[in-house]
Backbone as JSON, one array per atom type, in Angstrom:
{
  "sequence": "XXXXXXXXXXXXXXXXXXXXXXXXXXXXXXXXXXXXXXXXXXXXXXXXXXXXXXXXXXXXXXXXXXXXXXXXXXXXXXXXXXXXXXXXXXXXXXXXXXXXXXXXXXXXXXXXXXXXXXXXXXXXXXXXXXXXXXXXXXXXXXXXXXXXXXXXXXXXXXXXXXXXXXXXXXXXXXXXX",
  "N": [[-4.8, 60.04, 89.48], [-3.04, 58.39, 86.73], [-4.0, 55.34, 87.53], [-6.29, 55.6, 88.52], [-7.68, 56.43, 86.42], [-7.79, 54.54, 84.78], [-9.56, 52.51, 85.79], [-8.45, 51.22, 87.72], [-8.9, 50.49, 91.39], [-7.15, 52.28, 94.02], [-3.82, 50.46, 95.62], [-5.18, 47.91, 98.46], [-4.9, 46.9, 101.76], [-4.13, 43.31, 102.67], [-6.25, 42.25, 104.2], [-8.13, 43.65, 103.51], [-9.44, 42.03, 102.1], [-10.76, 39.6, 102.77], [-12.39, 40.1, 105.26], [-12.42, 38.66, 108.6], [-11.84, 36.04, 108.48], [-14.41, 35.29, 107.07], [-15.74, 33.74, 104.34], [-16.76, 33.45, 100.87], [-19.35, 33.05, 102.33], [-18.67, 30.84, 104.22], [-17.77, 30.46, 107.52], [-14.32, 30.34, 108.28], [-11.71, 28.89, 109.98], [-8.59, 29.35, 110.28], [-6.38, 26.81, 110.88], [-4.08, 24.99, 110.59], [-2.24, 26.97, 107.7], [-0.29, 26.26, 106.23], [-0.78, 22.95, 106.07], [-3.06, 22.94, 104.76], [-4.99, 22.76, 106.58], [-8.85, 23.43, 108.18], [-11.71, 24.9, 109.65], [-14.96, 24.56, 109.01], [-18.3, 26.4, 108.55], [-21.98, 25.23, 109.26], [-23.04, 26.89, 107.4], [-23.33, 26.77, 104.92], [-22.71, 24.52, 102.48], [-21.02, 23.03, 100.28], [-20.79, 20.73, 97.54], [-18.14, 18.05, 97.7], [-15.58, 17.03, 94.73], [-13.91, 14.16, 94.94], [-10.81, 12.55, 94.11], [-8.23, 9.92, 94.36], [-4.92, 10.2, 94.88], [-3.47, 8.9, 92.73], [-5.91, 8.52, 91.18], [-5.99, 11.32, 90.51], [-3.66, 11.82, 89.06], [-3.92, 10.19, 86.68], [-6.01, 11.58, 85.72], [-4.89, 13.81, 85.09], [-2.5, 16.19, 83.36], [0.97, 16.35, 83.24], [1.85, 18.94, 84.37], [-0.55, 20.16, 85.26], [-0.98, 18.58, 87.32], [0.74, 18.89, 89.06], [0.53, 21.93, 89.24], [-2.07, 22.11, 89.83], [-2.78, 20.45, 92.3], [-0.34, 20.33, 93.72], [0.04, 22.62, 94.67], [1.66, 24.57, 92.87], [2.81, 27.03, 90.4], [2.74, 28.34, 86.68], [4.94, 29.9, 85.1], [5.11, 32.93, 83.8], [3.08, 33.77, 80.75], [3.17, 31.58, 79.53], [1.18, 29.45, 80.01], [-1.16, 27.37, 78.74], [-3.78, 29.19, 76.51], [-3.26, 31.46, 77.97], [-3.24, 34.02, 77.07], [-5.89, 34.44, 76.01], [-9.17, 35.11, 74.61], [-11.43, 34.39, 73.58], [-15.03, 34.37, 73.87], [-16.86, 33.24, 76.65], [-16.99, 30.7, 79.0], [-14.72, 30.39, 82.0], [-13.29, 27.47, 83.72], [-12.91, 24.88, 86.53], [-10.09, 22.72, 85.06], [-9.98, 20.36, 86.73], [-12.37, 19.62, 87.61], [-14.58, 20.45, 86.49], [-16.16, 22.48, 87.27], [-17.69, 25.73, 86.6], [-16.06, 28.89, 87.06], [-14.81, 31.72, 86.38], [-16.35, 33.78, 84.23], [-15.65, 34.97, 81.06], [-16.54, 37.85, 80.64], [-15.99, 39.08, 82.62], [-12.86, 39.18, 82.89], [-9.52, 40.64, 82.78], [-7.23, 42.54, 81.46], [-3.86, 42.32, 82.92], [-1.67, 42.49, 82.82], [0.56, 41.1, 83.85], [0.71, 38.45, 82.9], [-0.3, 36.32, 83.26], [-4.12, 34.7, 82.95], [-6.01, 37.29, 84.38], [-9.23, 38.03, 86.08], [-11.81, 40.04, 87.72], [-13.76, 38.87, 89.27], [-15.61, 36.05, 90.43], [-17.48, 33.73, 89.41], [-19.75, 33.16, 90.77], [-19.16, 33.89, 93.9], [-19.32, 31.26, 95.98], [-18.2, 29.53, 94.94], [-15.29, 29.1, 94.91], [-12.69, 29.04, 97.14], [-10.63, 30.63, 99.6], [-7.58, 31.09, 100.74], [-4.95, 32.23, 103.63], [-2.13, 32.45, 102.5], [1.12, 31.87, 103.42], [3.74, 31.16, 102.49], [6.83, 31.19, 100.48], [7.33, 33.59, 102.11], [5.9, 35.41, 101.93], [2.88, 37.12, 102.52], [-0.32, 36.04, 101.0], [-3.13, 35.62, 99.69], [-4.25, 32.12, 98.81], [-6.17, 31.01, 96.25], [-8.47, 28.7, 95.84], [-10.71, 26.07, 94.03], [-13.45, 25.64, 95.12], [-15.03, 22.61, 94.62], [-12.98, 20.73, 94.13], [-11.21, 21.06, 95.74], [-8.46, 22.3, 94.01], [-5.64, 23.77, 93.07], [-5.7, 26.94, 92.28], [-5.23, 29.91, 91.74], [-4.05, 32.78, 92.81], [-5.53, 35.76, 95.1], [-5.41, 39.14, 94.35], [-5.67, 42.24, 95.95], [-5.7, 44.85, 94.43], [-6.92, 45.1, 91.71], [-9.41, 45.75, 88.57], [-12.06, 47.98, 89.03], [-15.47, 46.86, 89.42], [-14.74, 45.43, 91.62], [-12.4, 45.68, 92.69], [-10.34, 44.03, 92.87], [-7.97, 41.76, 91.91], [-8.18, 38.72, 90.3], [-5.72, 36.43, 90.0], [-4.85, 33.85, 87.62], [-3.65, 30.56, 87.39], [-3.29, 29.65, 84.16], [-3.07, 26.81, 83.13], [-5.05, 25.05, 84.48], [-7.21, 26.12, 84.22], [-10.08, 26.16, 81.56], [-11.78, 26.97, 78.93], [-14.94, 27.28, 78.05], [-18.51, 26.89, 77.06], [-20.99, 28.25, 79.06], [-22.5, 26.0, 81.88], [-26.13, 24.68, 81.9]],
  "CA": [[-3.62, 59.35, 88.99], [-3.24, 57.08, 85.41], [-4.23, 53.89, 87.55], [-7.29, 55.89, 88.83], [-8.28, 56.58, 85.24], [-8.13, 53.25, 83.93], [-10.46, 51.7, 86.46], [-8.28, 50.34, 89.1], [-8.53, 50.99, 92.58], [-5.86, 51.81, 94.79], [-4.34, 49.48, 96.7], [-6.0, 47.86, 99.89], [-4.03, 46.26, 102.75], [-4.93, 41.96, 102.33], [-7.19, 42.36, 105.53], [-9.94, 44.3, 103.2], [-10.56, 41.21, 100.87], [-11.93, 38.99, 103.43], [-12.04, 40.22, 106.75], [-12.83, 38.15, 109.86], [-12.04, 34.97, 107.89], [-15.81, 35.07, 105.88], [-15.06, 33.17, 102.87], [-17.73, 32.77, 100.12], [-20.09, 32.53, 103.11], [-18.03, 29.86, 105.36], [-16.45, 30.77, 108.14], [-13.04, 29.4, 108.31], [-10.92, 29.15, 111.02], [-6.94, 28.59, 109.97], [-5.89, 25.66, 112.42], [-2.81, 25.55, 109.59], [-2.67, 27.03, 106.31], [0.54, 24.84, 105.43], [-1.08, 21.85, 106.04], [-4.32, 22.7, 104.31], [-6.39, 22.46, 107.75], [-9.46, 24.28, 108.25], [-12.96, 24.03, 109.7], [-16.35, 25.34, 108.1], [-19.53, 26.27, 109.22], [-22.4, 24.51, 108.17], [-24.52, 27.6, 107.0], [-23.39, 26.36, 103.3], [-21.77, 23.28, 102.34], [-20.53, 22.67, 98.61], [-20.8, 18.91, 97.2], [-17.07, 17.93, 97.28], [-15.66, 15.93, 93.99], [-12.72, 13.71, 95.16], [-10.14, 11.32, 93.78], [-7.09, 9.74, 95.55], [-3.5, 10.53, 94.01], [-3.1, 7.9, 91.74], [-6.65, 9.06, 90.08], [-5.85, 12.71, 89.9], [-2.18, 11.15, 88.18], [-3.99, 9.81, 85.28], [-7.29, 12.22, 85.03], [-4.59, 15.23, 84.65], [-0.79, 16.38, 82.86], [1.92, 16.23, 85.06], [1.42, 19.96, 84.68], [-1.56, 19.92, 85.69], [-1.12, 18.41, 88.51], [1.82, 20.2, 89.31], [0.11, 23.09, 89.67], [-3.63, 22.29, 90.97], [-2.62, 19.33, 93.43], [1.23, 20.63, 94.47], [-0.05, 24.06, 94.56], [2.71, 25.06, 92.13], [2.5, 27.82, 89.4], [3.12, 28.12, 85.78], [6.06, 30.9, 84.17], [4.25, 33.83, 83.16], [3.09, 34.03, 79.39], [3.2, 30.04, 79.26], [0.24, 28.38, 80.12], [-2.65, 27.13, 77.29], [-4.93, 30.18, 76.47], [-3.54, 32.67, 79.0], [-4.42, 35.89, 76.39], [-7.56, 33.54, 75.43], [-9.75, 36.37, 74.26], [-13.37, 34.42, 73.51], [-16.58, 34.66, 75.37], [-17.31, 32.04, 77.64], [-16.79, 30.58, 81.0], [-13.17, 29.32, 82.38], [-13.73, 26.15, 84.48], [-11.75, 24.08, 86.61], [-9.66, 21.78, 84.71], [-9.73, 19.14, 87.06], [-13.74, 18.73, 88.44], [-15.28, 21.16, 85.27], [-16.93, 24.01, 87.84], [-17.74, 26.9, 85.97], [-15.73, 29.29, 87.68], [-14.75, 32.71, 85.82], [-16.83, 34.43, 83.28], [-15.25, 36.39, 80.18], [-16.96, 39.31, 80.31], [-14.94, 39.64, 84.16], [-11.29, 38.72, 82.28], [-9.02, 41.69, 82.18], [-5.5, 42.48, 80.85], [-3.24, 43.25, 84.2], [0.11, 42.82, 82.44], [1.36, 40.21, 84.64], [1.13, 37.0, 82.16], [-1.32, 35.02, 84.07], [-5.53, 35.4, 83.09], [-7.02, 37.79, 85.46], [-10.52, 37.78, 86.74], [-11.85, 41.1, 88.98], [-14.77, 38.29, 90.4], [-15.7, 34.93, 89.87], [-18.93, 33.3, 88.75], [-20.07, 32.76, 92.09], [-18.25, 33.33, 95.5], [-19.29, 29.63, 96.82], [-17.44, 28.3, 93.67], [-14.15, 29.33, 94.9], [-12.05, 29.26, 98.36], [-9.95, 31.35, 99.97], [-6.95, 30.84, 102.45], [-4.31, 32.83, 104.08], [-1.09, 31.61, 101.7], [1.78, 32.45, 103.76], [4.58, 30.65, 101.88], [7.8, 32.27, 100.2], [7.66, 34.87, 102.03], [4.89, 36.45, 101.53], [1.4, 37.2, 102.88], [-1.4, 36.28, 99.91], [-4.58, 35.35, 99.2], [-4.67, 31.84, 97.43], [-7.66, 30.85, 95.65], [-8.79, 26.84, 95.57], [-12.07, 25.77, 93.6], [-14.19, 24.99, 96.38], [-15.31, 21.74, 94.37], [-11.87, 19.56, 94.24], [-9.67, 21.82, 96.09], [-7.86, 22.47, 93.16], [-5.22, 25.3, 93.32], [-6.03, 28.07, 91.16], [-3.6, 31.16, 91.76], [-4.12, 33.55, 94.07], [-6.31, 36.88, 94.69], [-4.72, 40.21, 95.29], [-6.3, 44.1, 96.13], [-5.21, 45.71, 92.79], [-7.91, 45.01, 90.34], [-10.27, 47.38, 88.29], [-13.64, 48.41, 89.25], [-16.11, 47.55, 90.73], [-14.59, 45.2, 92.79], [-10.95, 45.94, 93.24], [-9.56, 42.78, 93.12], [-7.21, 41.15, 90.83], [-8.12, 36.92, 90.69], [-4.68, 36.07, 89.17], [-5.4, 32.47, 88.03], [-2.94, 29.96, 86.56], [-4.29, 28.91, 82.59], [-2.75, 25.89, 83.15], [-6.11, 24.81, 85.47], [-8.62, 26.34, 83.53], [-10.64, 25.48, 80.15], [-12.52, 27.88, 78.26], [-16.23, 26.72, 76.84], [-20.1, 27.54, 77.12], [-21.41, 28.12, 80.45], [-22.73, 24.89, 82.41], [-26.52, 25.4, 82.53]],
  "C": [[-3.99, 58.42, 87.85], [-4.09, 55.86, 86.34], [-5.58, 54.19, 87.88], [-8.37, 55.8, 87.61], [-8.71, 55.31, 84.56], [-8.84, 52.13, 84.53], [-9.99, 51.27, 87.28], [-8.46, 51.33, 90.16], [-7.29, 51.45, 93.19], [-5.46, 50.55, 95.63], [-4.71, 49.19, 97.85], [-4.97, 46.72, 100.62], [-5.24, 44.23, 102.71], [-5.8, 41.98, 103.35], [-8.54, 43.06, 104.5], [-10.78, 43.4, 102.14], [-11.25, 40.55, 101.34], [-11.72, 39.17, 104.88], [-12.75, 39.06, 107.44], [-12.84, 36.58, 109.05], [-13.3, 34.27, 107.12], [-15.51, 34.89, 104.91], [-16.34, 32.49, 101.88], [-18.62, 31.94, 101.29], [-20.07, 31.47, 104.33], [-17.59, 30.62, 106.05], [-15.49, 29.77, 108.06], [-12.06, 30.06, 109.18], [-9.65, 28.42, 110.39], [-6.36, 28.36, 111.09], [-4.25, 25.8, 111.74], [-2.6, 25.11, 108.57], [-1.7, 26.16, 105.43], [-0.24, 23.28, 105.13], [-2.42, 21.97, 105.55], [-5.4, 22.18, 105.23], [-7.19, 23.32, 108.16], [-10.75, 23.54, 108.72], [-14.34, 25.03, 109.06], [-17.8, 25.26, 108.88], [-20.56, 25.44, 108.86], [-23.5, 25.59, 107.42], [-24.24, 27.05, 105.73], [-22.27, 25.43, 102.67], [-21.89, 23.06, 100.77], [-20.08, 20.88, 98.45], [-19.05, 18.59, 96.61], [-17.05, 17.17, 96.12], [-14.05, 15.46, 94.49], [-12.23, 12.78, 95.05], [-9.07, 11.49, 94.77], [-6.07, 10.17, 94.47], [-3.8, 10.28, 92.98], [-4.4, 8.54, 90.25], [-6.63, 10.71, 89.77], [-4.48, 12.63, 88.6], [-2.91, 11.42, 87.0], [-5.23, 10.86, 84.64], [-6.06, 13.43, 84.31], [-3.44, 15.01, 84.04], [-0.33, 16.39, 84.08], [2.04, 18.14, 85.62], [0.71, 20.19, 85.26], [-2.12, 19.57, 87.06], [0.12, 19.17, 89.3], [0.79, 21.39, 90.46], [-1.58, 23.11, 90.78], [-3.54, 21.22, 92.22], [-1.86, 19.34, 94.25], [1.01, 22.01, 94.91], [1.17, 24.94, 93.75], [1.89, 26.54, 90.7], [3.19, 27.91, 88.12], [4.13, 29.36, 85.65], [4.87, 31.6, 83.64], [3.97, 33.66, 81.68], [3.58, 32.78, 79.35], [2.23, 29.0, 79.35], [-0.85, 28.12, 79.09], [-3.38, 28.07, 77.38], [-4.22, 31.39, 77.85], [-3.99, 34.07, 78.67], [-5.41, 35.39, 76.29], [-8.4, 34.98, 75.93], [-11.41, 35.75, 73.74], [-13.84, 34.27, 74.07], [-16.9, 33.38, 75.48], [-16.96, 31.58, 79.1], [-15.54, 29.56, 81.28], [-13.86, 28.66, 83.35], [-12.75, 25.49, 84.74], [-11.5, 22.88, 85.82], [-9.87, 19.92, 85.63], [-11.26, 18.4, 87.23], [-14.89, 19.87, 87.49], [-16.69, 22.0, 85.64], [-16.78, 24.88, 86.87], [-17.15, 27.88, 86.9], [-15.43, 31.17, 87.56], [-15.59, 32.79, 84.36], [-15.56, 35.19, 82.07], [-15.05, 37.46, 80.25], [-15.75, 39.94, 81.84], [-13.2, 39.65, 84.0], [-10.83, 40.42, 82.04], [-7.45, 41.76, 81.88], [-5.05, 43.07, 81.94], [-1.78, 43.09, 84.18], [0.85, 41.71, 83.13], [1.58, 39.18, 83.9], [0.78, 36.08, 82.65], [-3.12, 35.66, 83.66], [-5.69, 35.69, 84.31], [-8.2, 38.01, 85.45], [-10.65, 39.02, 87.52], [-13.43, 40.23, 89.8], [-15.17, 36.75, 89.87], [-17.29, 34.4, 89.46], [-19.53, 33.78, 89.62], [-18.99, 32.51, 93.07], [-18.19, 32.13, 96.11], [-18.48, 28.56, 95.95], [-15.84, 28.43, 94.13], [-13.96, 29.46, 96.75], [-10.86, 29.75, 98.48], [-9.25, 31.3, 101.15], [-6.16, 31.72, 102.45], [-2.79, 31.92, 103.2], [0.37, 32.53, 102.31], [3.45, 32.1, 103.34], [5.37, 31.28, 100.92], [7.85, 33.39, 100.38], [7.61, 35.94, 102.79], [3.65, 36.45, 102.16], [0.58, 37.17, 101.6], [-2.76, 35.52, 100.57], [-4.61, 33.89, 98.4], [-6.21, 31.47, 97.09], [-7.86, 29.3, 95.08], [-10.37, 27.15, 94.95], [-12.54, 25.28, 94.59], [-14.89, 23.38, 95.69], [-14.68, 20.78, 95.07], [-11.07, 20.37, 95.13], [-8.41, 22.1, 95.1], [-6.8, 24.21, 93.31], [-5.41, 25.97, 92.16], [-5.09, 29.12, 90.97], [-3.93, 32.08, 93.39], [-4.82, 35.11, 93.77], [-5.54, 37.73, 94.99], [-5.65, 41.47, 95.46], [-5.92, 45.11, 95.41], [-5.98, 45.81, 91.85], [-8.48, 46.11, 90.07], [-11.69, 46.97, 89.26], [-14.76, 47.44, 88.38], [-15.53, 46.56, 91.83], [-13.01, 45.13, 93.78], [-9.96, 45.07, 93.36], [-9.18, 42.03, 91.9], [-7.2, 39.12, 90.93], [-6.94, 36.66, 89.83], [-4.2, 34.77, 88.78], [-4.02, 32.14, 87.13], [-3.93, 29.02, 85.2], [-3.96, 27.65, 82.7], [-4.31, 24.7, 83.92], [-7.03, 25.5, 85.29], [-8.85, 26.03, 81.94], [-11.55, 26.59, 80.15], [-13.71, 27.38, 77.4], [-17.39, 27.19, 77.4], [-20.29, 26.86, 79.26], [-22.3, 26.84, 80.43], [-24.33, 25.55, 82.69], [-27.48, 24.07, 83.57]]
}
């Protein structure tokens, strides 16, 4: 089929992106995913960075926070750089993780940058986002907890997965070394 040809997979039921709740090497048990409660193992612990409200207020736009603090999302084909087409490494806006590569950026028509993997799995977290609806995938920077967008089981090859991030909460510049 066309979608075969052009590198994507078919799709996979959300159970095949992270089974048994293994998340970038944590387990995580969802106590509840509304309320952003969860517990972690300790095989690998990531150095949180964390402000209170007031200092996420003034570090970010009200966009900005909007979207990475409210978990909100931007209007397709609206956020800073979402075609952004040069080589380098997107990074969270809020705590300046290196998070997506370039070379991994692909065009998936939707009007949000997509990603088929991220720098590093421990750079990013993954919950059960069960809100309007819907059953997803979203996707927090494991730094700040920052919301990012959400993953889905559509992407190309090789790993099948579509990271469908909001531009609004990423920055584009030279990898961190």
């Amino acid at each position: 089929d066309s979608a075969a040809k052009e590198g994507f997979l078919p799709q996979r039921p959300l159970e095949a992106l992270r089974p048994h709740c293994e998340v970038n090497g944590l387990l995580i048990k969802r106590v509840a995913a509304k309320q952003r409660e969860w517990t972690m193992s300790d095989r690998k612990k990531v150095q949180k960075f964390i402000l209170s409200d007031a200092e996420w207020r003034q570090r970010l736009t009200p966009e900005q926070y909007r979207i990475a603090r409210e978990h909100g999302t931007e209007r397709a084909c609206t956020g800073p750089g979402w075609d952004e087409k040069r080589k380098g490494v997107y990074r969270c806006v809020c705590c300046k993780t290196d998070l997506f590569e370039s070379r991994t950026k692909f065009e998936s028509g939707t009007g949000w940058p997509s990603f088929f993997q991220p720098v590093d799995a421990e750079r990013i977290t993954e919950i059960e986002d069960n809100s309007l609806g819907m059953r997803r995938i979203e996707v927090l920077c494991a730094t700040c907890d920052a919301h990012l967008g959400h993953v889905f089981p559509d992407g190309p090859r090789p790993t099948g997965l579509r990271y469908c991030m909001n531009a609004t909460v990423l920055e584009i510049g030279r990898a961190h070394v």
